[in-house]
Each structure stands twice: as structure tokens, then as C-alpha cells.
C-alpha positions in Angstrom: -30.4 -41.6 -26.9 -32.2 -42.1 -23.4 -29.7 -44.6 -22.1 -26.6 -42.2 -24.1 -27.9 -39.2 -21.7 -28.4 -41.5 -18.4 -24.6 -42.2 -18.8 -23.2 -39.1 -19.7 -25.5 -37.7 -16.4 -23.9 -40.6 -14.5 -20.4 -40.0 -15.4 -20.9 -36.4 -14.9 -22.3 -37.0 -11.4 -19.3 -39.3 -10.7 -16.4 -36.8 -12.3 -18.5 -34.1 -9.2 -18.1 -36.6 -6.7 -14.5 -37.4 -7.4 -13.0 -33.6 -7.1 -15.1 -32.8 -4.2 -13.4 -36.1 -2.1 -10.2 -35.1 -4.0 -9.8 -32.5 -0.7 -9.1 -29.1 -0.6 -7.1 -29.3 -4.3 -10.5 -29.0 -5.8 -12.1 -26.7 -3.6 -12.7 -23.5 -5.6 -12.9 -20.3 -3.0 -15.5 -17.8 -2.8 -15.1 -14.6 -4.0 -14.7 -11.9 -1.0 -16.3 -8.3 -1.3 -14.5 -5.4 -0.2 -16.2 -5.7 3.0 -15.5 -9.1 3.8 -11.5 -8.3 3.4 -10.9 -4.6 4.5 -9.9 -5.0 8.6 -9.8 -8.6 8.4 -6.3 -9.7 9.7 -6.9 -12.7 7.6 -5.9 -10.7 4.3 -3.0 -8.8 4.9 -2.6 -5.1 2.2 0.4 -4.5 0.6 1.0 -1.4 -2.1 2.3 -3.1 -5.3 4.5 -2.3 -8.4 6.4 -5.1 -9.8 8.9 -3.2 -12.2 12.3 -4.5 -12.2 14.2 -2.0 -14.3 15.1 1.7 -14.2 12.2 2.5 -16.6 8.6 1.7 -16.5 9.0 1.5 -20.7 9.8 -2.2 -19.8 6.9 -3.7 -18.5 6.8 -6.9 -15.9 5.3 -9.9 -18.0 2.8 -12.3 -16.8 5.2 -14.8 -15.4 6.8 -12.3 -13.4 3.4 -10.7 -11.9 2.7 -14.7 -10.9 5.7 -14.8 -9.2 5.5 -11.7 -7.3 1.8 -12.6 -6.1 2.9 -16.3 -5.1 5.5 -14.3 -2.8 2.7 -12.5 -1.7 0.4 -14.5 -0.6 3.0 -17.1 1.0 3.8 -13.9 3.6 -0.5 -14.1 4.3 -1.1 -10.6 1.4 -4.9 -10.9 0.3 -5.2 -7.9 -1.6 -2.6 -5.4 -3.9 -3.1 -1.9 -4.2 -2.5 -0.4 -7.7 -2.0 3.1 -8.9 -3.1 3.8 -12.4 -4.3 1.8 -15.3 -2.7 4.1 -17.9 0.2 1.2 -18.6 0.2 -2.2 -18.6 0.8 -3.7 -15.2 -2.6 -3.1 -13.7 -4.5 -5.1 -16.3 -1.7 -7.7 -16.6 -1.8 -8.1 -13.0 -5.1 -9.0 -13.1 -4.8 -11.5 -15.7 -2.2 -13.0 -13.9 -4.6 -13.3 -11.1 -7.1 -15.0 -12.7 -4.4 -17.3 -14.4 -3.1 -18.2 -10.8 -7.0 -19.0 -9.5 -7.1 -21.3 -12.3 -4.5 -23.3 -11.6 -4.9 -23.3 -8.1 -8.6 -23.0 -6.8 -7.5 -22.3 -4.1 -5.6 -19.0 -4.5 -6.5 -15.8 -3.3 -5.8 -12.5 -4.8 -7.6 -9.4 -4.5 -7.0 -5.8 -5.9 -7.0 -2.0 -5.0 -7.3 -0.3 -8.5 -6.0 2.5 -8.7 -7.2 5.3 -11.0 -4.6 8.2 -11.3 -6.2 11.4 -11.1 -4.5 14.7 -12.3 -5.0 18.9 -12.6 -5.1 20.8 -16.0 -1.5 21.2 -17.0 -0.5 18.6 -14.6 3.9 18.5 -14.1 4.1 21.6 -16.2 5.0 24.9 -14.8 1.5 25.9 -15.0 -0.6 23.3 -13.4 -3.9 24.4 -12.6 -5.0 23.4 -9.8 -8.9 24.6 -10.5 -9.2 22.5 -13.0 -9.0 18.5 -14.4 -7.1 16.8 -17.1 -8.6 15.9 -19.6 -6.8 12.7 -19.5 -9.0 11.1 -16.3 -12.0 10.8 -18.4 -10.2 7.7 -20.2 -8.5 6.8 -16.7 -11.7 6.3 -15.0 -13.3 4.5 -18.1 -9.9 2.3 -18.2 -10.7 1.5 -14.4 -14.3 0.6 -15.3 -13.7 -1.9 -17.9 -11.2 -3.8 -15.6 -13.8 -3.6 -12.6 -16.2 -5.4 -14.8 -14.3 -8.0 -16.8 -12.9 -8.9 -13.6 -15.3 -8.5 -10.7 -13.7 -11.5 -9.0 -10.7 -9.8 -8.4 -11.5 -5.7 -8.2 -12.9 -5.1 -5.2 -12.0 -1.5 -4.8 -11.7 1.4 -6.9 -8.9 4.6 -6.0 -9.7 7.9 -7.3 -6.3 9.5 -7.3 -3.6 8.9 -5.3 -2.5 12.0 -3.0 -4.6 14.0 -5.4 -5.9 16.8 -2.9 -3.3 17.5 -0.7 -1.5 20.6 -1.7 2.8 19.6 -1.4 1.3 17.2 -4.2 2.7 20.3 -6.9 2.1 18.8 -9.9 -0.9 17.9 -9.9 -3.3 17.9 -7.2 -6.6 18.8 -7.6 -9.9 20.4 -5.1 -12.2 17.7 -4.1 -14.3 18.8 -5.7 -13.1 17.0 -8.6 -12.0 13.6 -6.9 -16.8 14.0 -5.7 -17.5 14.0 -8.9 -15.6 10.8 -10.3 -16.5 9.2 -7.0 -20.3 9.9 -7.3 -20.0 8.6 -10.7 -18.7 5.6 -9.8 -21.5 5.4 -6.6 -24.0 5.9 -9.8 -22.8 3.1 -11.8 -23.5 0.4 -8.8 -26.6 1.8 -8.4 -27.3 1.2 -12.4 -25.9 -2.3 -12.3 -22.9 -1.5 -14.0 -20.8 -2.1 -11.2 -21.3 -4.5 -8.7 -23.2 -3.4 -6.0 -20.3 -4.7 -3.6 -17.6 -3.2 -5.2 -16.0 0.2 -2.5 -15.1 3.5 -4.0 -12.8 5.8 -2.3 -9.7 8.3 -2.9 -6.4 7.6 -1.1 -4.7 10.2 0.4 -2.3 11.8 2.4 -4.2 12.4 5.8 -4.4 16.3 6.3 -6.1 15.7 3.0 -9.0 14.2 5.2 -9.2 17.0 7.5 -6.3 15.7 10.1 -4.3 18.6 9.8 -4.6 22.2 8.7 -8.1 23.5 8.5 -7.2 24.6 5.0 -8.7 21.7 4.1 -11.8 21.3 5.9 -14.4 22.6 3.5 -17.9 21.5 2.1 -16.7 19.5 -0.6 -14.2 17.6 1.4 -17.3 16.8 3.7 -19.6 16.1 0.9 -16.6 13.7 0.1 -16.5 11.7 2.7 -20.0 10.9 2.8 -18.9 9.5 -0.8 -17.1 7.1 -0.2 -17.2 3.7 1.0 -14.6 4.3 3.2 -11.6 6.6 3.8 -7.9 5.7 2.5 -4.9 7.7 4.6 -1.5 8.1 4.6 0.6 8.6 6.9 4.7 8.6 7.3 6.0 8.8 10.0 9.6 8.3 8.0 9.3 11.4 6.2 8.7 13.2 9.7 12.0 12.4 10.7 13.3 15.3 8.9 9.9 17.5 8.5 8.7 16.6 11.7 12.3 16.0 13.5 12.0 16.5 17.4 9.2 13.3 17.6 12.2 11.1 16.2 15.6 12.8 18.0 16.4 10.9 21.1 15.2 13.0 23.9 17.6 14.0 26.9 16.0 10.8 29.2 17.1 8.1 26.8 20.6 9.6 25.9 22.4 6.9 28.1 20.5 4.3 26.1 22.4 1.8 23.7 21.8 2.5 20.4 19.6 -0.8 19.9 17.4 1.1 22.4 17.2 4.0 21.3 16.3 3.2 18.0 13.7 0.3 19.6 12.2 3.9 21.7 12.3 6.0 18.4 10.4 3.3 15.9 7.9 3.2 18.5 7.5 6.8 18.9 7.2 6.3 14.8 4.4 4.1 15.4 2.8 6.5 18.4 3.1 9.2 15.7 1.4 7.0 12.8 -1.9 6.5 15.6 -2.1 10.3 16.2 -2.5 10.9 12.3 -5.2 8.0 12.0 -6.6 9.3 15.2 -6.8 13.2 13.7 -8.6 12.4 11.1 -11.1 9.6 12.9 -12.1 13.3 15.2 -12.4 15.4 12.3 -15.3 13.0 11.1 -16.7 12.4 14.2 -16.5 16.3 14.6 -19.0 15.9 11.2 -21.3 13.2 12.7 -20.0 10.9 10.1 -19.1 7.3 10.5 -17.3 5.5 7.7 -14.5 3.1 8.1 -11.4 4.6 8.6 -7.9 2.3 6.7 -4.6 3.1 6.0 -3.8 3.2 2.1 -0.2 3.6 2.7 2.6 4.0 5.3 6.1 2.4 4.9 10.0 2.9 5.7 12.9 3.4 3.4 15.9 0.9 4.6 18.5 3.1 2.3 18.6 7.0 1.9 21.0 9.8 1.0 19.7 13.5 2.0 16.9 14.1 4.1 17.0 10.8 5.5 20.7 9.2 5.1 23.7 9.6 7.6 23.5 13.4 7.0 20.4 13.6 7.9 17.9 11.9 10.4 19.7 8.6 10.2 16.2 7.3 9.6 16.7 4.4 6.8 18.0 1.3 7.3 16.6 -2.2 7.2 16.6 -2.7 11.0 14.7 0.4 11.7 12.3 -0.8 8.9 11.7 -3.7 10.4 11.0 -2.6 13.9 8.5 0.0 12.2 7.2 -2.9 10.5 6.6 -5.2 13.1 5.0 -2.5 15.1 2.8 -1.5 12.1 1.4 -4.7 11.6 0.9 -5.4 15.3 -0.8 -2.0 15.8 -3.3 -2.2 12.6 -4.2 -5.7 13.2 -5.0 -5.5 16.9 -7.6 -2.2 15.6 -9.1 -4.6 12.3 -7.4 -1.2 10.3 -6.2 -2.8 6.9 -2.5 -1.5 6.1 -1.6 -1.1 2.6 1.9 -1.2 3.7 4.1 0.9 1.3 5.8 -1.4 -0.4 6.3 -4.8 -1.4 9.5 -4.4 -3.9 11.8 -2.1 -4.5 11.1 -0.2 -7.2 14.5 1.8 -8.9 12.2 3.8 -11.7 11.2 6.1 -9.2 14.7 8.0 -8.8 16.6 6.0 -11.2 19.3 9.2 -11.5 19.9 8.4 -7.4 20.1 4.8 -6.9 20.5 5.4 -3.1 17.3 7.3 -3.0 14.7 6.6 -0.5 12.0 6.0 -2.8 13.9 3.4 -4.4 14.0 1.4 -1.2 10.9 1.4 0.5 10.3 -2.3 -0.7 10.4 -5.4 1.6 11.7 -7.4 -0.6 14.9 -6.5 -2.9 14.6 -6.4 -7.0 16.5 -9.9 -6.6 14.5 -11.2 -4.5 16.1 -11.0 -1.4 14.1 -10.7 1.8 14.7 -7.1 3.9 15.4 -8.0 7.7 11.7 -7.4 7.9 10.7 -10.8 6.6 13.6 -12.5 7.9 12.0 -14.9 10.0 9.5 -16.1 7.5 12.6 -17.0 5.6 13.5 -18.8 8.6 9.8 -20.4 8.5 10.2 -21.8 5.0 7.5 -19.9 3.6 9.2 -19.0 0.9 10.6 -22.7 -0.6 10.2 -23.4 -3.8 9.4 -19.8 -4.9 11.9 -17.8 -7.2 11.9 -14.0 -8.0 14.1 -13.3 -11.3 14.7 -16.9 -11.3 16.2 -16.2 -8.0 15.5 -18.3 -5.0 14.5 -16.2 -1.4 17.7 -15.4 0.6 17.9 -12.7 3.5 19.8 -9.9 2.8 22.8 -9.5 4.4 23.0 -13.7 4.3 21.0 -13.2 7.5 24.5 -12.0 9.7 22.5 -9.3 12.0 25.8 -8.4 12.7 26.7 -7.2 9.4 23.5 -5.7 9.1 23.6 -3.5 12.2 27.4 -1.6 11.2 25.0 0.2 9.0 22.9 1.1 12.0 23.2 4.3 13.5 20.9 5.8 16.1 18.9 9.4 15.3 20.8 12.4 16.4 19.9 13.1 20.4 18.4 16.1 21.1 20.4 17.1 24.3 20.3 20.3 25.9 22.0 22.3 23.3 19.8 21.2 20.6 17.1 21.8 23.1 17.4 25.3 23.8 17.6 26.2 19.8 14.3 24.0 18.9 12.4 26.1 21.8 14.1 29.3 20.5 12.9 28.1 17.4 9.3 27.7 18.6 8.9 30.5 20.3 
């Protein structure tokens, strides 16, 4: 039995040696914390719902979660954000995770779980606001579980999702209800039940932080902050082109502009305009003596619209504009180590399926099909995406990559000349 056991210790010794001078194939990655990843340019954010159809009654199966998260992290993603745990996705999504790092040691996914949070009477005619469901009990516990059969991959828990701010109708809540679940989270690290590593926070819109009215600057909000590991904003610049309009019109100096430059001068006034919101609420908690990393849990660009945002409107969507806000996004949030959960990664038609030209069906870089928006254009040109499919589907630019085509769908905002000028100060005054 002696010389049995010497062997099988040799041979097990050997089978070591052999996939550790096998190279990188064998080489199994550490696990990152929530700190190691949030900020680092390393591991790009991304908001994530893989749905393909008009309904979220059909969920995305396992094989297509894979090949959404290969996608992913070919274009340098480290970590999804979820939003509720209610359905399916979330926990298949991290099975497929887990399946991936298994065949690959080398893979790297991380996750953003989002727990959704709502009021008493929530999308009713009657929500109340003073009050909780009694649903988020079960969403919380939901959350938990998943945090703790897979603490590999969870590395952040999201208490509600534009839960406080008040245009949020039909459901939003006080903080005071968002401290609670997040002090009960903070309470299970301390117990053990969570891992000690793991970063609590709400993500929301960012007057819901104090950036805007003063409506919101109360003691619960404060006591709030001090929660949580860190603070998750919003900000959209793209919806301020019709709530917000004079920061996007082409002011009277650039009216002799092209219209490639005066859309260039207007996505980077929509960048300017992001950095003001991240940079109101960054004061309002230094106005508390409170320092706690500030990231951005979502900001994004529709590249079709009707309405608000179409050719009747601001002219704001469109896949070239998208892309410019994009690039200057990424550029921006990376030079600061701020981590961009950029809103989204796929289109997403559920979300207005009566409108399929609605904006917030088309906020995804990549198409349903698969097809890369003209913000990813040049990693199709990089190969980055060879030999990966969505739908079955190999990765082609939309547009077959003729810029041309792409920009007669291009128009520049309205100008704000002198007309225009006098009724906005009118207006003001």
C-alpha cells in the first residue's frame, strides 16, 4: 500500500507540473473583490439584459448568456450590471459564468446584482410612496442566496434601481427604505454571511444623491451615503436634449459649422454635461465631510428614436452621435479611474415592444442580431470579434460598415439662433 501511495503522490505531483508548464491555458485567475475592479480601466462596466424577444416571458438560455459574455469580454467588459433577481436571467447568468471559467480558467466575469426595490402599491394608481412592498423582502433574500453560492462572481449588491428619485412614479420609495436593506446587507458581512469584500450600494439617478434639488438632501439620504460602499449615479445627458434642450441646440457661434461639427461640438457638450452631474453630487458629499467613491451606474445614448428624441424632436439618436458620446464617455471615465456601467450592451425590444422605434429599445451597442452599432466599429475592424456568433449570427457592422449610408440618417440638433434665442430668455425670465 506504501509503494501504491508513493506512486499515486508521484503521478499527482507530475499531472501539477504538467498544467502549470502547459502556459497560460492552465492558469486559473484569481478572484477580484469589488475593490480591485471598480475604477480600474482594466475591467471595463457594461449594464446587461440579454433578452432577445418582445417579452421577458421567453427567457435567454444558458448558451445564449455564454455568448453574450464571450462578446463581452472580447470588447475588454470585466463586470455586468443586473437589475432584479425576480426572473430567471440573473441566476442563469451566473451559472453561465461559472460554466465559462470552467472551461476557460482563464475567463473573467464579474457581476452587479441588482436587487429591484419597489413602494406599497407599486404601478398602481395608488402607489405609496411612504411605504415598501412587500415583495423586496423575497428580493433581497433572492439576492443573498446568489451572493453566497456564487461569491466568485457577485461582487456587488444594488438596492433598487432609480428607487428614490421622485419622476420614478411608480414606484419610488424615501431612503429611508433603500438604509434599511443596505444596513442589512452591511450586517450580514459583518456576521460572516456575506463576504467581507463583497460592496453594497443603491444606483440611482444623481439628484437622487443630492446633485440636484435640495428636495432631496435630507438626513436619511446622508445617513445613506455613509451606508454604502460606494455611490452609483446616473446621468443622461441624452434625455437632456429634450428636458434640458439649450446645452444640446447649436449655439449662434457654431451655426456656420458643418453638420459633422456641429454634432462633434454637441456630443462633447453631452459629455461636459455628464461631468457637471458627477461633479454635483461629488460637492454635495464633500459639502457632508464624506468621502466614498463616487461611479457611474449608468449613462448611455439611444441610436434610434421617435418623439422626444427623433427628427421631430432633438435629433438626438442616431448611431454616429452614439458613438461620439461613446468614445468620449469611455475616454473621460477612464482618464478619472470612474467605472462606467455604460447603458447598454444589447438592444433590448421588451422595453417598448408596442413602439419598435422607441428609444429604449435602442440604447444597445450591439443589435439583437448581433450586429455591431458604429460604436464598436473599429473593434470589428480589429478582429476581436472572430469566431464569436450572437443568434448563430457572426459580428458584422451595421450599416455593412458604409459611413456613408450611415450618416443620410444624421442630422445635426436644431440651432438655437437669434430667434430661438430671444424666446428661451423670455422664457427664463
Amino acid at each position: 500500500m506504501k509503494i501504491i501511495n508513493k506512486i499515486r503522490f508521484l503521478v499527482g505531483i507530475s499531472l501539477v507540473i504538467l498544467m502549470t508548464s502547459c502556459g497560460d491555458t492552465a492558469t486559473v485567475v484569481p478572484s477580484k473583490s469589488a475593490a480591485d475592479i471598480l475604477g480600474n480601466p482594466n475591467y471595463l462596466a457594461i449594464s446587461y439584459g440579454g433578452y432577445r424577444k418582445n417579452s421577458r416571458d421567453v427567457q435567454p438560455t444558458l448558451e445564449e448568456l455564454k455568448e453574450d459574455m464571450k462578446l463581452l469580454a472580447a470588447m475588454g467588459i470585466g463586470i455586468v450590471r443586473t437589475y432584479n433577481v425576480q426572473l430567471q436571467q440573473a441566476s442563469n447568468l451566473l451559472k453561465a459564468i461559472r460554466q465559462l471559467k470552467k472551461e476557460d480558467p482563464r475567463f473573467e466575469m464579474y457581476v452587479m446584482l441588482g436587487a429591484w426595490i419597489d413602494c406599497e402599491n407599486a404601478w398602481t394608481d395608488k402607489p405609496n410612496h411612504e411605504a415598501e412592498s412587500a415583495q423586496n423582502t423575497g428580493e433581497i433574500e433572492r439576492a443573498v442566496a446568489l451572493a453566497k453560492q456564487y461569491p466568485e462572481i457577485v461582487k456587488i449588491i444594488a438596492v433598487g434601481n432609480e428607487a428614490m428619485v421622485h419622476w420614478a412614479q411608480g414606484y419610488f420609495v424615501r431612503p429611508k427604505v433603500i438604509l434599511n436593506w443596505v444596513n442589512h446587507l452591511q450586517s450580514l458581512k459583518v456576521s460572516g454571511e456575506l463576504p467581507k469584500d463583497l460592496w453594497i450600494t443603491t444606483s440611482d439617478n444623481f439628484a437622487a444623491w443630492g446633485g440636484g434639488d435640495k428636495v432631496y438632501h435630507t438626513e436619511d439620504l446622508e445617513k445613506l451615503i455613509k451606508a454604502v460602499d460606494y455611490v452609483s449615479m446616473h446621468t443622461y445627458p441624452f434625455h437632456e436634449t429634450h428636458y434640458q434642450s439649450q446645452y444640446w441646440q447649436v449655439p449662434e457661434n457654431e451655426e456656420d459649422l458643418s453638420t459633422l461639427e456641429k454634432i462633434d461640438a454637441a456630443a462633447l457638450r453631452a459629455k461636459n454635461y455628464a461631468m457637471s452631474e458627477y461633479k454635483s453630487v461629488a460637492n454635495y458629499l464633500e459639502s457632508l465631510g464624506i468621502e466614498k467613491p463616487i461611479h457611474i451606474g449608468e449613462t448611455g445614448w439611444a441610436s434610434i428614436s421617435d418623439g422626444f428624441y427623433g427628427s421631430e424632436g432633438s435629433r438626438a439618436a442616431d448611431e454616429y452621435k452614439q458613438g461620439r458620446y461613446y468614445a468620449h464617455t469611455r475616454a473621460w471615465t477612464k482618464a478619472e479611474g470612474i467605472s462606467c456601467f455604460y447603458f447598454e450592451a444589447f438592444d433590448e425590444n421588451w422595453k417598448d415592444a408596442a413602439n419598435p422605434i422607441g428609444s429604449e429599445n435602442h440604447f444597445g451597442l450591439f443589435e439583437i442580431t448581433g450586429k455591431a452599432k458604429f460604436p464598436l466599429w473599429h473593434l470589428v475592424d480589429e478582429g476581436l470579434f472572430e469566431g464569436l456568433t450572437r443568434n448563430g449570427n457572426t459580428i458584422t457592422k451595421t450599416f455593412d460598415g458604409n459611413k456613408e449610408e450611415l450618416l443620410k440618417a444624421v442630422s445635426p440638433p436644431v440651432s438655437l439662433g437669434k430667434e430661438n434665442r430671444k424666446s428661451e430668455l423670455v422664457s427664463a425670465n
